[in-house]
C-alpha positions as CSV (number, residue, x, y, z in Angstrom):
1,X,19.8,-1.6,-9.0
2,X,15.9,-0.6,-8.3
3,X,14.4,-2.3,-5.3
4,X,11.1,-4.1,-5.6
5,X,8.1,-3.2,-3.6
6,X,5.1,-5.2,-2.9
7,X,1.6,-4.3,-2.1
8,X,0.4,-5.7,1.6
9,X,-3.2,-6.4,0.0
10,X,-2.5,-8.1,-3.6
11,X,0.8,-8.7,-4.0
12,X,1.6,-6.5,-7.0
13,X,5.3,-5.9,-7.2
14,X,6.9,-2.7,-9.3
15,X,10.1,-0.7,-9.1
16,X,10.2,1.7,-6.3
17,X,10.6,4.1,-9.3
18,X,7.4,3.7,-10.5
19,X,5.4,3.2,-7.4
20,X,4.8,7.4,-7.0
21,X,1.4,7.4,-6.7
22,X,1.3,4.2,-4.5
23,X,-0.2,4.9,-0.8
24,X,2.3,4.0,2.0
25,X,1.4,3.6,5.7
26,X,2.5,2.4,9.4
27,X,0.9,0.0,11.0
28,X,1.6,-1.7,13.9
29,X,5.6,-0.3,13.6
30,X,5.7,-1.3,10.0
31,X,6.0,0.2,6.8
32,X,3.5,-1.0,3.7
33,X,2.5,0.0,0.6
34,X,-0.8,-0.4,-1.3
35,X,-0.6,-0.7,-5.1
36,X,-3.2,2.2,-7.0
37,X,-6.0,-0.6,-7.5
38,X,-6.2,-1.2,-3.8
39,X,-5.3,2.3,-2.5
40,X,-8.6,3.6,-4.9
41,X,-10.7,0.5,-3.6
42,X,-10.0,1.2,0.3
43,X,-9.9,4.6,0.3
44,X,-12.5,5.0,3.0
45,X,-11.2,2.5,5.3
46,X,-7.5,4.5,4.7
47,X,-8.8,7.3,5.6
48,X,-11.2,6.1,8.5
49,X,-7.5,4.8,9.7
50,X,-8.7,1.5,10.2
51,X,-5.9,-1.1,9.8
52,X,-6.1,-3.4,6.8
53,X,-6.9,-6.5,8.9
54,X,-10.5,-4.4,9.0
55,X,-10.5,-4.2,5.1
């Protein structure tokens, strides 16, 4: 059985099989994921480290 994960910004939910190319980070102690779309979208702010409250 595959778990489900969900992107923290949208709410897009896939099989952690196919979520590869998803962005993942830590913030604030917790692990989140960012579907493609949003990962491409706030790339900047990802990389600037700013946490996604900021987005």
């Amino acid at each position: 059985m595959s778990e489900t994960v969900t992107c923290a910004f949208c709410g897009t939910q896939a099989p952690q099989a196919e979520t590869l190319t998803w962005t993942t980070a830590v913030e604030r102690g917790r692990r989140v994921s960012y579907c493609d779309s949003c990962s491409r979208t706030h790339l900047r702010a990802m990389e600037g480290k700013l946490d996604s409250e900021w987005w």
